[in-house]
C-alpha positions as CSV (number, residue, x, y, z in Angstrom):
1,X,-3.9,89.7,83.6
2,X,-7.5,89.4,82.3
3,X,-10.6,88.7,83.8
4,X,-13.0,86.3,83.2
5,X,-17.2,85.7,85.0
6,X,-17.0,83.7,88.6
7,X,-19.2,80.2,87.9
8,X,-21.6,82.0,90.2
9,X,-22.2,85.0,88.0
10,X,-22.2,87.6,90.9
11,X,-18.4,89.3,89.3
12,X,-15.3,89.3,87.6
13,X,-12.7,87.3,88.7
14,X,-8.8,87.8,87.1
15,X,-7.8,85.3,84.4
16,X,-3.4,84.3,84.5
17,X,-1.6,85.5,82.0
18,X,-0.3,82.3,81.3
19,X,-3.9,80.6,81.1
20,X,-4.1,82.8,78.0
21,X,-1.0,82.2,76.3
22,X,-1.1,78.5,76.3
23,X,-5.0,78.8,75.0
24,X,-3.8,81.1,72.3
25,X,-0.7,78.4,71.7
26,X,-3.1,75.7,71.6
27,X,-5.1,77.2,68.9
28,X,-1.9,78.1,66.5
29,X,-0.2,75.1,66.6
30,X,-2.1,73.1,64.8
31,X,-2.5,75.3,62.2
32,X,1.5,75.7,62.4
33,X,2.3,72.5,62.2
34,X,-0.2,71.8,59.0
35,X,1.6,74.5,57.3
36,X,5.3,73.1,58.0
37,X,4.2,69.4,57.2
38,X,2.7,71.3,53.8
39,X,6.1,73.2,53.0
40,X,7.8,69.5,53.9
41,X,5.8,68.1,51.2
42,X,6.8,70.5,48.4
43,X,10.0,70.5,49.4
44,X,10.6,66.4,48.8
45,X,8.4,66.2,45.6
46,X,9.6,69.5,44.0
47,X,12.5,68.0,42.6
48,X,10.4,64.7,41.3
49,X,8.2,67.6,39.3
50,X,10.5,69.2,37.7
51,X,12.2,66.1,36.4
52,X,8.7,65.0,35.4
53,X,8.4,68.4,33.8
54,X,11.5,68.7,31.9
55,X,11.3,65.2,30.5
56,X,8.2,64.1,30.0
57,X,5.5,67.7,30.2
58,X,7.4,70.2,28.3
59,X,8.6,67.5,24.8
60,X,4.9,66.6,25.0
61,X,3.4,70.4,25.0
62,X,6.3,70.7,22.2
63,X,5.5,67.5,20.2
64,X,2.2,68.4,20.2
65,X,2.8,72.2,18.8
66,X,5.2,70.7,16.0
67,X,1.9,68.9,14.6
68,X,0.1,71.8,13.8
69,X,3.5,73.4,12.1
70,X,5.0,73.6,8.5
71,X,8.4,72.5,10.1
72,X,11.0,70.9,8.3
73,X,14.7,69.2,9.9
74,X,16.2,72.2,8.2
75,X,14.6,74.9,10.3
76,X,13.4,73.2,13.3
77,X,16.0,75.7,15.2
78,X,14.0,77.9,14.3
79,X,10.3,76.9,15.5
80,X,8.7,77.4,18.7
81,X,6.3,76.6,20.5
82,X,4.2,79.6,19.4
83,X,4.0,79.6,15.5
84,X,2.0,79.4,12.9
85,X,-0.6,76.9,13.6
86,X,-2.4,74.9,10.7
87,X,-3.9,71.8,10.1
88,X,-2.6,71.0,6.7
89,X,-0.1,68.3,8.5
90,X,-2.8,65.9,9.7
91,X,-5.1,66.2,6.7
92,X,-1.5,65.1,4.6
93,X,-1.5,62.4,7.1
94,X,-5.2,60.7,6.8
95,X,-5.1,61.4,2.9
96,X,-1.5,59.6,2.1
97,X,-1.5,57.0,0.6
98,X,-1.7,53.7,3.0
99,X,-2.6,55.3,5.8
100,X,-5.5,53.2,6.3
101,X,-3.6,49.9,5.4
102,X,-0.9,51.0,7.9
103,X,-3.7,51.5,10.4
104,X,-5.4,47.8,10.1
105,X,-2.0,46.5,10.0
106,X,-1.0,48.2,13.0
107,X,-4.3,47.1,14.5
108,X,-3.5,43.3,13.4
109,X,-0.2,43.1,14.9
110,X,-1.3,44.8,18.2
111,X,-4.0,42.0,18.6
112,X,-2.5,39.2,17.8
113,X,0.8,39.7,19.2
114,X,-0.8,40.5,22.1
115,X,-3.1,37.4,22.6
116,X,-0.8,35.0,21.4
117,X,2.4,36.2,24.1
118,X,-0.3,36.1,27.0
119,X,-1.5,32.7,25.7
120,X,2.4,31.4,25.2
121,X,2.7,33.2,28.9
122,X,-0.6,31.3,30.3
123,X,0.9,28.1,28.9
124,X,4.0,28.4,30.2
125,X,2.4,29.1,33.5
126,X,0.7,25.7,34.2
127,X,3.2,24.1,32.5
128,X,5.7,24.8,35.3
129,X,3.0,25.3,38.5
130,X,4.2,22.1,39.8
131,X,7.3,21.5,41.2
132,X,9.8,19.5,39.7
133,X,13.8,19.2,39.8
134,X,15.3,22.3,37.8
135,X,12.1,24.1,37.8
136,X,14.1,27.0,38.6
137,X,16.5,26.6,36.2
138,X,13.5,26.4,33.3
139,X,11.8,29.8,34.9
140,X,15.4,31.3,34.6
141,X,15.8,30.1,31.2
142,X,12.1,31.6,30.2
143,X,13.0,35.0,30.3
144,X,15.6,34.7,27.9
145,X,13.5,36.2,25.2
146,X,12.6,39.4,27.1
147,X,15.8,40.2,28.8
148,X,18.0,39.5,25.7
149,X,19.0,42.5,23.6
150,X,16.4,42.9,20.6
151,X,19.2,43.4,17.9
152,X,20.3,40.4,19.1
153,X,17.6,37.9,19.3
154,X,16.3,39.6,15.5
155,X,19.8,38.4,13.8
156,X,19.1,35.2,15.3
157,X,15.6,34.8,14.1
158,X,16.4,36.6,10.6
159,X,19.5,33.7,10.4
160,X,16.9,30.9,11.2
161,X,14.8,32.5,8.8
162,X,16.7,32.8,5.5
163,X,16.2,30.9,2.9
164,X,19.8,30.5,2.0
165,X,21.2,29.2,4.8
166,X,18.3,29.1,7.2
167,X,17.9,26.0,9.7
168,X,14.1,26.1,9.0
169,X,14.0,25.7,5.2
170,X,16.8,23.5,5.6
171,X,14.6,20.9,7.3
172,X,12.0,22.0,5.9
173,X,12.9,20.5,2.8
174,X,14.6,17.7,3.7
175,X,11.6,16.7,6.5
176,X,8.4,18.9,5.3
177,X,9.3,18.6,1.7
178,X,9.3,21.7,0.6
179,X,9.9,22.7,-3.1
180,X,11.7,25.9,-2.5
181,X,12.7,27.9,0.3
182,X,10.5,30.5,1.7
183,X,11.4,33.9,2.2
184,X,9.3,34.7,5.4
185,X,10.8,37.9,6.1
186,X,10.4,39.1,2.4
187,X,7.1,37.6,1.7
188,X,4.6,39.5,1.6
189,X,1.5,36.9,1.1
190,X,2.0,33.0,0.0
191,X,-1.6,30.6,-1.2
192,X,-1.7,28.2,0.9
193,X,-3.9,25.1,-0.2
194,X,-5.7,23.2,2.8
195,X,-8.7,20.6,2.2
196,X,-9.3,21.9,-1.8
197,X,-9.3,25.8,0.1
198,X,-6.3,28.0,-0.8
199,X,-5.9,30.4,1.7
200,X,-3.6,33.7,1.6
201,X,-1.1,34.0,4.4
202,X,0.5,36.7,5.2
203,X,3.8,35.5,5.8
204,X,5.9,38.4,6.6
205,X,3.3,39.5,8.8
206,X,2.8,36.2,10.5
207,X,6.5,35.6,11.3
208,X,6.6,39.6,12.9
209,X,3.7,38.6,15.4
210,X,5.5,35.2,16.2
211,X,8.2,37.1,17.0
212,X,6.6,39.7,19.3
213,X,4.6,36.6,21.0
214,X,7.9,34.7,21.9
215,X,9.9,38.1,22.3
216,X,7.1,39.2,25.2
217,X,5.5,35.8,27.0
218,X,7.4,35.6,29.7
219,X,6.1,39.1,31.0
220,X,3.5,37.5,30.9
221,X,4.7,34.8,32.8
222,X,5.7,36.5,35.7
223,X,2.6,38.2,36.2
224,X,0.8,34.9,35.8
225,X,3.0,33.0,37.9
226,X,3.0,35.2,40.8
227,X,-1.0,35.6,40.6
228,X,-1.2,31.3,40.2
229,X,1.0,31.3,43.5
230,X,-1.5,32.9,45.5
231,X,-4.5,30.9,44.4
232,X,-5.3,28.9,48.1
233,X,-4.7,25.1,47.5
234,X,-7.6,24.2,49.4
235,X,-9.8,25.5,46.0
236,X,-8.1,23.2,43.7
237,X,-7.7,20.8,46.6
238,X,-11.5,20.4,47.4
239,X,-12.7,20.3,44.0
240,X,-10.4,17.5,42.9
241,X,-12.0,15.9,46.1
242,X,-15.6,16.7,44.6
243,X,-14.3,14.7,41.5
244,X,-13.8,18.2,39.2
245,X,-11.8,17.0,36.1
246,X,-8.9,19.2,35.1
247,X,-10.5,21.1,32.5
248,X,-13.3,21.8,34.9
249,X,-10.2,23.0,37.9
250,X,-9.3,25.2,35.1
251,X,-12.5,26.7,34.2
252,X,-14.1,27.5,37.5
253,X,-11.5,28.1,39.8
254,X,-8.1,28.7,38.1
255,X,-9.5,30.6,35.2
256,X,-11.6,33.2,37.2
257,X,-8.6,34.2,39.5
258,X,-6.4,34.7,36.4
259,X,-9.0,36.8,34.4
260,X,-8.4,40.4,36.5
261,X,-3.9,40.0,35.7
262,X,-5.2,38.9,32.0
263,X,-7.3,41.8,31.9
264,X,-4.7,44.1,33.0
265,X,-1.7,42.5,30.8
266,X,-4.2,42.8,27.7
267,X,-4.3,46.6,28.0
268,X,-0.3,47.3,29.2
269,X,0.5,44.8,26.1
270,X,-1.4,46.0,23.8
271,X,-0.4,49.4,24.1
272,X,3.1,48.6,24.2
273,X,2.6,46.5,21.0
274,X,0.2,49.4,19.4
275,X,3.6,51.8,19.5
276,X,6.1,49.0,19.4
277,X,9.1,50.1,16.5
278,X,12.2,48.2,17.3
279,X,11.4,44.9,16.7
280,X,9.6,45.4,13.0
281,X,12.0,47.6,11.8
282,X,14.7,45.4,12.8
283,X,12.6,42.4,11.3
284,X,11.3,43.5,7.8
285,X,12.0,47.3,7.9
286,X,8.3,47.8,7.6
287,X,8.3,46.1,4.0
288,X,6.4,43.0,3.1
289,X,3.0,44.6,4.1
290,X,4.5,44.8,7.8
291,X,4.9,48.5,8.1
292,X,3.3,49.6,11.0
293,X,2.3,53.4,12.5
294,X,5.0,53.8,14.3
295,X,8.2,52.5,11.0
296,X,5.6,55.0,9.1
297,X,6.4,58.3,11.7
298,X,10.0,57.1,11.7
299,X,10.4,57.3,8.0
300,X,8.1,60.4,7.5
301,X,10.9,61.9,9.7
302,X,14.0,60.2,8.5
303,X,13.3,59.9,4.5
304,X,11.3,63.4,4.1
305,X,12.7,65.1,7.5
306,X,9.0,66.5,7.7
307,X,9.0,67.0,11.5
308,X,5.7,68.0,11.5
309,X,4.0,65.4,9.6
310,X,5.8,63.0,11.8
311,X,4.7,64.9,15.0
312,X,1.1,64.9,13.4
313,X,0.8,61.3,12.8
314,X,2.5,60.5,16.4
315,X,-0.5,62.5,17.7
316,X,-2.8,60.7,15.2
317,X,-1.3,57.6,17.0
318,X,-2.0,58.6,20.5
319,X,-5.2,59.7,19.4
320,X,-5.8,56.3,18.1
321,X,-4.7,54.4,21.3
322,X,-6.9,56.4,23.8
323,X,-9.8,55.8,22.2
324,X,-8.7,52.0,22.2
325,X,-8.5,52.1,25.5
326,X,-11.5,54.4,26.7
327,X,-14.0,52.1,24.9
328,X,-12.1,49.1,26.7
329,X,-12.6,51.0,29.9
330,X,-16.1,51.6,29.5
331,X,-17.2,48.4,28.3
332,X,-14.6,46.2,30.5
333,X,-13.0,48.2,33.0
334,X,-16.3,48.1,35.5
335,X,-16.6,44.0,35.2
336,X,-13.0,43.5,35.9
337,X,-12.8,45.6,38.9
338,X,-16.3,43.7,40.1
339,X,-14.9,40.3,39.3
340,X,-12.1,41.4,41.8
């Protein structure tokens, strides 16, 4: 029993037990519960960061340690994370020979591969907006490309290619009239004459970006699509009424809702191009002026077994890519997040 002042003020009067114990329960709980709902948390992402830990934080802090070691396949056993740290690996890596080449390359095929699959992807998008019989059937048949196996669709594209028994040198010389087949996997520039200019292609290089383009569209495509879909009719509907031509639908209404999923797609793409591997090496190997950062760290690691110098020029890489995207971010990011 305690006591508390009578709303008169003239004495004490007694204050219940009980009064006091469900003030005192009031004030704890909260704070209880907070703590439990806390402990909840931790226990149902705890094992989420330790998978994220194990496989993705701990290689990286590794990786990264590796660049700044003399480590060889031979003794890798043997290194650590704590060694001896130097920086002769990345100053072997800028001063080889072609790094720079390998750079603008790498810097070629990420642009264009990118724009032309989103452009292949846009296409493909107002080509089937509309519904029609079998549309379904032709979106089905338009992720072919991506969902197909790459070791797959290269053979194919390396028989269509080959100027032995190629299909397109075939017709090409029977229907083009081509003098001799072309080696566009092999070839590593061809003149090409057009109006009195001769011009030097890159064919190799050409035929790798193709690839990547038709290989990656219909991601593209999907994002495109499903963005198209939710465009309101009633835009399209009332300009056609106002007597907007198609180009001008395009431009001022269809356009502008498509820019923020092109925006995005640019950067995902083009980071996934920047590091892309399997589909060059499968392609050309990296020969023919087609070797790329990635077929370089691959065969710094397979054909020396310099682990370090690989890890180096990975990290070079990722270097590279972030400050891609940070000056796209500053210069881009805020208008694409206002035109939303």
């Amino acid at each position: 029993m305690t006591s508390r002042n009578t709303p008169d003020g003239t004495g004490i009067a007694p204050v219940p037990s009980g009064e006091v114990n469900a003030a005192r329960t009031r004030r704890v709980k909260p704070n209880t519960l907070r703590r439990a709902e806390a402990r909840a948390g931790l226990a149902l992402i705890s094992p989420t960061v330790i998978i994220v830990v194990a496989v993705v934080v701990l290689p990286i802090i590794w990786s990264i340690s590796l660049a700044f070691q003399k480590v060889k396949l031979i003794n890798l056993r043997s290194s650590g994370v704590f060694g001896n740290y130097v920086l002769d690996n990345f100053e072997s890596v800028i001063s080889a020979p072609g790094f720079v080449d390998t750079l603008v390359t790498t810097v070629i095929y990420s642009v264009f591969g990118t724009g032309a699959s989103i452009a292949l992807g846009l296409s493909a998008t107002l080509a089937l907006r509309r519904s029609f019989r079998g549309r379904g059937l032709v979106r089905s048949v338009m992720l072919l490309p991506y969902v197909a196996p790459v070791v797959a669709v290269t053979f194919v594209w390396q028989t269509l290619l080959s100027p032995q028994f190629g299909f397109i040198n075939h017709w090409g010389e029977r229907l083009l009239g081509w003098s001799e087949p072309i080696a566009f996997l092999t070839e590593k520039t061809r003149d090409v004459s057009f109006f009195g200019l001769t011009f030097h292609i890159p064919t190799a290089l050409v035929m790798v970006i193709l690839f990547e383009a038709w290989r990656q569209f219909p991601f593209a495509f999907l994002f495109l699509m499903a963005r198209l879909q939710a465009i309101p009719g009633s835009l399209e509907e009332a300009a056609r009424v106002d007597g907007a031509t198609i180009s001008q639908r395009f431009r001022y209404i269809i356009w502008p809702q498509l820019l923020p999923t092109v925006a995005v797609l640019g950067v995902l793409r083009f980071i996934w191009t920047f590091t892309s591997f399997d589909d060059i090496y499968l392609l050309t190997g990296g020969g023919a002026g087609t070797e790329v950062i990635s077929v370089r760290v691959y065969q710094f690691l397979t054909g020396r077994g310099d682990v370090g110098l690989a890890s180096a020029q990975a990290l070079v890489i990722a270097i590279v890519l972030a400050v891609m995207v940070g000056v796209y971010v500053r210069f881009f990011g805020k208008k694409e997040a206002d035109s939303t």
